[in-house]
matplotlib code that plots the C-alpha trace (Angstrom):
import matplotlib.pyplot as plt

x = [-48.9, -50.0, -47.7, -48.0, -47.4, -47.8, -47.8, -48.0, -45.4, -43.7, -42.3, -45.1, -44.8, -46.4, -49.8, -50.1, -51.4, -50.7, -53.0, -50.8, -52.0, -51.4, -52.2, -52.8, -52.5, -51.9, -54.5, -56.5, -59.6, -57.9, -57.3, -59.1, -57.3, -54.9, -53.3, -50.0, -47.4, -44.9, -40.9, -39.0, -35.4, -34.1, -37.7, -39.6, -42.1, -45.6, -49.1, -51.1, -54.3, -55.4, -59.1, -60.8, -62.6, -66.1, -65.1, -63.8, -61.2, -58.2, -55.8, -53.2, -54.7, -52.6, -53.3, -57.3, -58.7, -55.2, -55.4, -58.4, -58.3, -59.6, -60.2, -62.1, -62.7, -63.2, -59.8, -58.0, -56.4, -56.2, -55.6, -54.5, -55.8, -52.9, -54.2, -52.3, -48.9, -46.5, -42.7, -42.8, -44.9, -41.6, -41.5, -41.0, -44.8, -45.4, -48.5, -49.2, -51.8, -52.5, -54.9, -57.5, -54.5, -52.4, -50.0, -48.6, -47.1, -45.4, -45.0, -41.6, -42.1, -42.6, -40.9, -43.0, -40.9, -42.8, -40.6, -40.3]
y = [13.5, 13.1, 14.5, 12.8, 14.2, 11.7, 12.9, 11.4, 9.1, 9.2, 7.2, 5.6, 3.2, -0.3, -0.3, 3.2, 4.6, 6.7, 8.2, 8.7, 11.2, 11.2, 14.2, 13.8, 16.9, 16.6, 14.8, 13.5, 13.3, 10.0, 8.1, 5.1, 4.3, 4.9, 3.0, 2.5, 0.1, -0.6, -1.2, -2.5, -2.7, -6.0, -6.8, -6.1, -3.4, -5.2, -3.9, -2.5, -1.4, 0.1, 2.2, 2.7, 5.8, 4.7, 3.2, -0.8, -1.2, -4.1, -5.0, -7.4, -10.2, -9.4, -6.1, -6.6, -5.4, -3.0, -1.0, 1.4, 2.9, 6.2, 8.6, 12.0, 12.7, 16.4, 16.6, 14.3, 13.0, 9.6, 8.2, 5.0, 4.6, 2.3, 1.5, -1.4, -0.5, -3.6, -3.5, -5.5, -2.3, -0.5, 0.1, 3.4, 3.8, 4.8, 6.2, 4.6, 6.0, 3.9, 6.2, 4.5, 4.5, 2.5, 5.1, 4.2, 6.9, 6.7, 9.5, 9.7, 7.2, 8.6, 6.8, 4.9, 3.7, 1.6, 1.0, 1.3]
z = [-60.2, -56.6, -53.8, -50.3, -46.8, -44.1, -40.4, -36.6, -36.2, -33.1, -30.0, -27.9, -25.1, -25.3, -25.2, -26.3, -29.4, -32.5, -35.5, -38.4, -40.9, -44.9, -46.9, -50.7, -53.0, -56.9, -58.7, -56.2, -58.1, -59.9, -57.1, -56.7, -53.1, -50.2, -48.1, -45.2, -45.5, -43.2, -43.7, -40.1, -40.4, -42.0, -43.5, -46.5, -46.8, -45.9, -46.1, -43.1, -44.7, -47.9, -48.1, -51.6, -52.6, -51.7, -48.2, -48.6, -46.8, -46.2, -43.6, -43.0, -40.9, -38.1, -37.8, -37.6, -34.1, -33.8, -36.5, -38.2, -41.9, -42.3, -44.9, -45.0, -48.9, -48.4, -47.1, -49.1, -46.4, -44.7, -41.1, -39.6, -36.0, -34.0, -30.6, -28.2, -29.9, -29.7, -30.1, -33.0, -34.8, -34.8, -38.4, -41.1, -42.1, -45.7, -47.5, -50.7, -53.5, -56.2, -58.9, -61.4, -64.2, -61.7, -61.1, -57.9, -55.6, -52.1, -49.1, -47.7, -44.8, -41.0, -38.3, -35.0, -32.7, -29.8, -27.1, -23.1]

ax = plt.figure().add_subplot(projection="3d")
ax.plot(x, y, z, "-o")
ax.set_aspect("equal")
plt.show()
């Protein structure tokens, strides 16, 4: 089992930022990689950006430039960097693990609001 905290999520003004934090305890040692996806009201959950264990990472096209992956090993913990916040990134952010048995597991979501 693998047990997910996520942190950071707040309100922010456009054109702000937020670091978003996801803290993995359990069996970390059989993750393979960790990622955020993102669930706006209405819409379906879509991904942001996923990070592997040695380093690759992935983003939704239209997140690239916005958005930076993160992970510190030691801690088990990873981050995603959100600079020039946009209305449109109002969304629940989740933390995803997927280990190397393909066990999937999900953090309880934390809320970013981006609004004036």
């Amino acid at each position: 089992q693998v047990q997910l905290v996520e942190s950071g999520g707040g309100l922010v003004q456009p054109g702000g930022s937020l670091r978003l934090s996801c803290a993995a305890s359990g069996s970390v040692a059989s993750i393979y990689a960790m990622g955020w996806y993102r669930q706006a009201p209405g819409k379906q959950r879509e991904l942001v950006a996923t990070i592997t264990s040695g380093g690759s990472t992935n983003y939704a096209d239209s997140l690239k430039g916005r958005f930076t992956i993160s992970r510190d090993n030691a801690k088990n913990t990873v981050y995603l960097q959100m600079n020039s916040l946009k209305p449109e990134d109002t969304a629940v952010y989740y933390c995803n693990a997927l280990r190397t048995n393909f066990q999937r597991y999900w953090g309880q979501g934390t809320q970013v609001t981006v609004s004036s």
